[in-house]
C-alpha positions as CSV (number, residue, x, y, z in Angstrom):
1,X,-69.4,-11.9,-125.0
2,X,-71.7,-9.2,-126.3
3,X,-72.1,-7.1,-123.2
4,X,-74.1,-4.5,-124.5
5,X,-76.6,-6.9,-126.1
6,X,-77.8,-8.1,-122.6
7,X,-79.5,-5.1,-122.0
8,X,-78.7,-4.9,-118.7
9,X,-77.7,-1.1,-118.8
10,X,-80.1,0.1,-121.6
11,X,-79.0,3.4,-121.9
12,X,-74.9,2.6,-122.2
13,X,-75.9,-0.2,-124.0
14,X,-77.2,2.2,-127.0
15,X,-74.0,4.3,-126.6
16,X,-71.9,1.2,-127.2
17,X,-73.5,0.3,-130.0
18,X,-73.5,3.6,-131.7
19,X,-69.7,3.6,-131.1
20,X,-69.4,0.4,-132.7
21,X,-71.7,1.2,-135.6
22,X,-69.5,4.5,-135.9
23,X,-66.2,2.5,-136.0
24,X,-65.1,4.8,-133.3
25,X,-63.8,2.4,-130.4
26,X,-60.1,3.2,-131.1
27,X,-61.1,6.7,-131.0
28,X,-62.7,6.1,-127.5
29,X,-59.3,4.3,-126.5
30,X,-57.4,7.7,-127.4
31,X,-59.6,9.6,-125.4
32,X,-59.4,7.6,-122.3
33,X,-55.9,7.3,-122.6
34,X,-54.3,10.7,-124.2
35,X,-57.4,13.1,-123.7
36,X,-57.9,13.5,-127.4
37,X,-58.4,12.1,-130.4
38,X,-59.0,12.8,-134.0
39,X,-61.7,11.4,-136.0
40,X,-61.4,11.5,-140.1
41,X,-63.5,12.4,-142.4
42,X,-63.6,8.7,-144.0
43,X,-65.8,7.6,-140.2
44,X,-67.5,10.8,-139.6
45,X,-68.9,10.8,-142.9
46,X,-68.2,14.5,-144.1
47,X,-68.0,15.2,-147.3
48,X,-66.7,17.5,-149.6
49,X,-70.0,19.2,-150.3
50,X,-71.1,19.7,-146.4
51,X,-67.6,21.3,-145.6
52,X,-67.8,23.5,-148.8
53,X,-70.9,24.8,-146.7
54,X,-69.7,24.7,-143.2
55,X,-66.8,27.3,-144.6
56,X,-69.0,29.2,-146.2
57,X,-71.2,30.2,-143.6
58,X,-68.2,30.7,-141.2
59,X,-65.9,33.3,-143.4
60,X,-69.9,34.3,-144.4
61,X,-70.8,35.5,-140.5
62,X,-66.8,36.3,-140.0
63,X,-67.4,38.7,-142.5
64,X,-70.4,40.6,-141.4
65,X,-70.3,40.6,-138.2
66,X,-66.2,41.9,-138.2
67,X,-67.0,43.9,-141.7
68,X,-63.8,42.0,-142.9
69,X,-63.0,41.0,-146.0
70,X,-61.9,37.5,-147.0
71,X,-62.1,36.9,-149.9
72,X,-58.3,36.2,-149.7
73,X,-58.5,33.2,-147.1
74,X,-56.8,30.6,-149.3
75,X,-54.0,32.9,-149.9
76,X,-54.0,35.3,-147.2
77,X,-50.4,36.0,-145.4
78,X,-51.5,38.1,-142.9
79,X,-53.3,37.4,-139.3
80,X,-57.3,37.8,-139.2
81,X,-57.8,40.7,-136.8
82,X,-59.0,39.3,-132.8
83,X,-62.7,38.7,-133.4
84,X,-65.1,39.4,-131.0
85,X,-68.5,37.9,-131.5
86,X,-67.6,34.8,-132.7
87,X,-70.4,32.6,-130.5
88,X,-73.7,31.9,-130.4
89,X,-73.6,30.6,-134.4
90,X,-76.5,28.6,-135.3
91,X,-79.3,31.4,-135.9
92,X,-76.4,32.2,-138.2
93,X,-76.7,29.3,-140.5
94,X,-78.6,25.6,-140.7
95,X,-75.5,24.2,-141.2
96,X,-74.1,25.0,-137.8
97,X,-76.9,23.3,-136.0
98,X,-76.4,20.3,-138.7
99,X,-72.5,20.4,-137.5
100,X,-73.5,20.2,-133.7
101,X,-75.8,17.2,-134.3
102,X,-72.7,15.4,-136.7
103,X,-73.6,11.9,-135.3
104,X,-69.5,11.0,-134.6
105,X,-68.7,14.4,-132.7
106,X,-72.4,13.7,-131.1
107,X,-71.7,10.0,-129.7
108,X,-67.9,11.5,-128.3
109,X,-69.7,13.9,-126.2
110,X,-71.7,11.5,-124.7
111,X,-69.2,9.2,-124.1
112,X,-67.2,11.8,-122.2
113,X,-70.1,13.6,-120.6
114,X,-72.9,11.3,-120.2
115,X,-76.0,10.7,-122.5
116,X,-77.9,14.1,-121.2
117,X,-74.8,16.4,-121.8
118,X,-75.7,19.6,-122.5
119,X,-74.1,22.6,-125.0
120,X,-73.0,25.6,-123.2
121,X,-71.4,27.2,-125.8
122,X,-70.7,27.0,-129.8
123,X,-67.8,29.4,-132.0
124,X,-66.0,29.9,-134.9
125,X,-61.7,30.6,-134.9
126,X,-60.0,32.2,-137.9
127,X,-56.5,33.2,-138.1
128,X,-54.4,33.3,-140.9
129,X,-50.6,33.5,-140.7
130,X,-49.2,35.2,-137.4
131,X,-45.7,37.6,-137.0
132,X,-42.6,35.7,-136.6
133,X,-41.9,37.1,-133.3
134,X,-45.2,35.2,-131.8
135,X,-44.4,31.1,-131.9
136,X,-47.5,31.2,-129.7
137,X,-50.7,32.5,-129.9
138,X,-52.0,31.1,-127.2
139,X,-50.0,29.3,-123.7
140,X,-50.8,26.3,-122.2
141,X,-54.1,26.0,-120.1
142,X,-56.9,23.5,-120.0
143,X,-60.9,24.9,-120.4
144,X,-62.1,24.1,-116.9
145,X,-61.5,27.0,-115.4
146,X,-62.6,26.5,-111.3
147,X,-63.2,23.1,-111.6
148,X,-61.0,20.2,-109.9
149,X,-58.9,18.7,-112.2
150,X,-58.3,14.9,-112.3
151,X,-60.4,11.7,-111.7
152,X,-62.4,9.3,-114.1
153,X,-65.4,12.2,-114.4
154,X,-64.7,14.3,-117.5
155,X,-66.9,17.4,-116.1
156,X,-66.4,19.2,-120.3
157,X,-65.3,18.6,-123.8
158,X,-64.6,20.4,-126.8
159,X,-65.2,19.2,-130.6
160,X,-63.9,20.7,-133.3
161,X,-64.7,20.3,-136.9
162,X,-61.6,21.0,-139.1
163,X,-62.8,23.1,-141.9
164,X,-59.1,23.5,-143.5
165,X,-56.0,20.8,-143.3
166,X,-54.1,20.3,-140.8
167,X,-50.5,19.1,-141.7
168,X,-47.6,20.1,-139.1
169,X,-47.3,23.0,-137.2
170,X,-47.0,25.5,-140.2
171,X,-51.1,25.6,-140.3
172,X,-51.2,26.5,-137.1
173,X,-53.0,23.8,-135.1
174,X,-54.1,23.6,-131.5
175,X,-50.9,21.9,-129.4
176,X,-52.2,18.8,-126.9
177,X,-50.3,17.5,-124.2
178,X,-51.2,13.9,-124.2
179,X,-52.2,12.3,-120.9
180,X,-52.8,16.0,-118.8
181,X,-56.0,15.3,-118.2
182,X,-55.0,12.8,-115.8
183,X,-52.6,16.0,-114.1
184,X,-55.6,16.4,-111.3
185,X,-54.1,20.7,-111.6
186,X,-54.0,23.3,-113.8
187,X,-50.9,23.4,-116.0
188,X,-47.6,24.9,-114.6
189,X,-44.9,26.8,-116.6
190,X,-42.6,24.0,-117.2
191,X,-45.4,21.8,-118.6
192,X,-44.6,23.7,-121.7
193,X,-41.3,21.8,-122.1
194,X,-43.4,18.2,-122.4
195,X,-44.0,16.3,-125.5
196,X,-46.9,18.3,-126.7
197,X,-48.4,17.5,-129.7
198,X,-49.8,19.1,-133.2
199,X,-53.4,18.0,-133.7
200,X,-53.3,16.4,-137.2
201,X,-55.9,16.0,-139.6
202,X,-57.5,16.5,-142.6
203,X,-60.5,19.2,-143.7
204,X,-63.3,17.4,-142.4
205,X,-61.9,15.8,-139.6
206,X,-63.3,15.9,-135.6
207,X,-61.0,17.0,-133.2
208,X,-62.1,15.5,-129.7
209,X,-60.6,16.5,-126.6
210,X,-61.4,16.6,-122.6
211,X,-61.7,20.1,-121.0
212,X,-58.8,18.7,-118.6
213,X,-56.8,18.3,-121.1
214,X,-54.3,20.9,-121.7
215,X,-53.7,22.6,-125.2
216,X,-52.4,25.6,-126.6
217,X,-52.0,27.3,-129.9
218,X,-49.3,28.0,-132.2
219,X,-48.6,30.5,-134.9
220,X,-49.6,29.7,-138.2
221,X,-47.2,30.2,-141.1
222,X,-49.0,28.9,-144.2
223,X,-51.1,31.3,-146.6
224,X,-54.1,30.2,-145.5
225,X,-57.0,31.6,-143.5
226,X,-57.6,28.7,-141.0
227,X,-60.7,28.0,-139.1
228,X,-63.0,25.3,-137.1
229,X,-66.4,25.4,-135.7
230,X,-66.6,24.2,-132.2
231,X,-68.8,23.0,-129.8
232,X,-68.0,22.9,-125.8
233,X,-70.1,20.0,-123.9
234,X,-69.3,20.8,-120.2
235,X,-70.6,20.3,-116.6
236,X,-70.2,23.9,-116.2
237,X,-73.0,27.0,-116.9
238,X,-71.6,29.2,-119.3
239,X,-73.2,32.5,-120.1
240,X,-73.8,31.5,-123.9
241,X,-76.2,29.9,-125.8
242,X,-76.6,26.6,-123.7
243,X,-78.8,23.9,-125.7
244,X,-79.7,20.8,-123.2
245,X,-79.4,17.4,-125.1
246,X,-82.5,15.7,-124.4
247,X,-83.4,13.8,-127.8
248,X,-81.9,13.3,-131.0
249,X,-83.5,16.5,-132.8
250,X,-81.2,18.6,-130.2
251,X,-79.6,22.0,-132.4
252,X,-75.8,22.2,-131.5
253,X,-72.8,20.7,-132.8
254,X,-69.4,21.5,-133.0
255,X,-66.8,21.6,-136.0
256,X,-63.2,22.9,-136.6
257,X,-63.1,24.7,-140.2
258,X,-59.8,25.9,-142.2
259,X,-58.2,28.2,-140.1
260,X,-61.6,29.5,-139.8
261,X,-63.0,27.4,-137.2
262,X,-66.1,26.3,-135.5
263,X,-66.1,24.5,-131.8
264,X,-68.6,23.9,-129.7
265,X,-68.0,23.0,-125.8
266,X,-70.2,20.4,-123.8
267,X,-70.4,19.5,-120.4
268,X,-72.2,17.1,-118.0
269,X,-75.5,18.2,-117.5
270,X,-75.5,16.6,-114.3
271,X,-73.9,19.1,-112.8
272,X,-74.9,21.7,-114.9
């Protein structure tokens, strides 16, 4: 039976069937049931030429606005310095609002978030290999700070475009622990001892997750300058460059770059 072509709910309906155009219902499954999923290059349609760009314009801001230099960042071996105005990117570049409106990270968001979500918040991450004596760089937590955790409402989300590999833990990547999003808390100490997970996936890949979901971040030990653009789709207001979702020519997306990274956060704008 071919619900969504009854047209009885015409505005899930379209949803559907831009999933299913997409080839993205497994990735929906992985969502609902682990709070994250990956989505590679070969569905979301990036190509080598667009990501070529995407880095660009992130070590190309990173770079300016830090006055760093990086022209090392595929064979860097030590950390980038903590950055500090890594948001608010698209005036920066076309191809950051191009990244928030990537059609697969776009049709995740409003899956999670509802059709109207809106974009509270956009940035960049790059880090390049970290001291031995730091196996974290960042603990567990989840990103919806004063919200109640739990329930079938995902209140935010966070998608990442990969701008640089991610293999094992050696690069670096954010850690997930599968299935927290259903925890209905924030995380406690112990939850560090779970069977966390490494995101995988390729340069070019979308990372997915649900602001409930709790992640972390490990040191990177490769010679390589990571980084991701990201966008955050939320239910929260955030005190950054929030961009409502109203029609298809909205300017925000989200993307997770080489060790140089881009993400961008949405939430619900139903409660917005």
């Amino acid at each position: 039976m071919d619900i969504a072509g009854k047209g009885s709910q015409p505005y899930v309906d379209s949803l559907v069937n831009e999933i299913k155009r997409l080839d993205l219902s497994e990735n929906v499954m992985e969502l609902e049931a682990y709070g994250f999923t990956v989505i590679p290059p070969s569905k979301s349609g990036i190509t080598e030429e667009w990501l070529a760009r995407l880095q660009k314009a992130i070590l190309t801001t990173v770079e300016r606005r830090h006055e760093l230099d990086l022209a090392d960042w595929e064979t860097r071996t030590t950390d980038v310095p903590m950055l500090a105005r890594t948001w608010e990117l698209i005036p920066e570049d076309d191809v950051f609002a191009e990244a928030a409106l990537q059609p697969a990270g776009l049709a995740m968001a409003r899956w999670l978030c509802g059709q109207t979500v809106a974009m509270v918040g956009h940035t960049l991450i790059a880090k390049g290999p970290s001291p031995a004596d730091r196996p974290w760089t960042q603990m567990l937590h989840n990103d919806m700070h004063g919200v109640p955790g739990g329930g079938d409402i995902c209140h935010g989300c966070n998608v990442s475009i990969l701008a640089t590999d991610y293999a094992s833990t050696d690069d670096g990547p954010t850690i997930l622990a599968p299935g927290s999003h259903h925890f209905a808390r924030a995380p406690m100490p112990d939850d560090m001892k779970r069977q966390c997970l490494p995101l995988e996936g390729e340069a070019g890949s979308i990372a997915v997750w649900n602001d409930f979901t709790c992640t972390a971040l490990c040191r990177e030990r490769t010679p390589v300058c990571g980084s991701r653009w990201c966008s955050s789709i939320c239910a929260h207001i955030c005190g950054r460059c929030r961009i409502r979702r109203t029609t298809e020519k909205s300017t925000s997306k989200s993307k997770r770059l080489v060790w140089l990274s881009t993400s961008s956060t949405w939430m619900s704008s139903a409660t917005s």
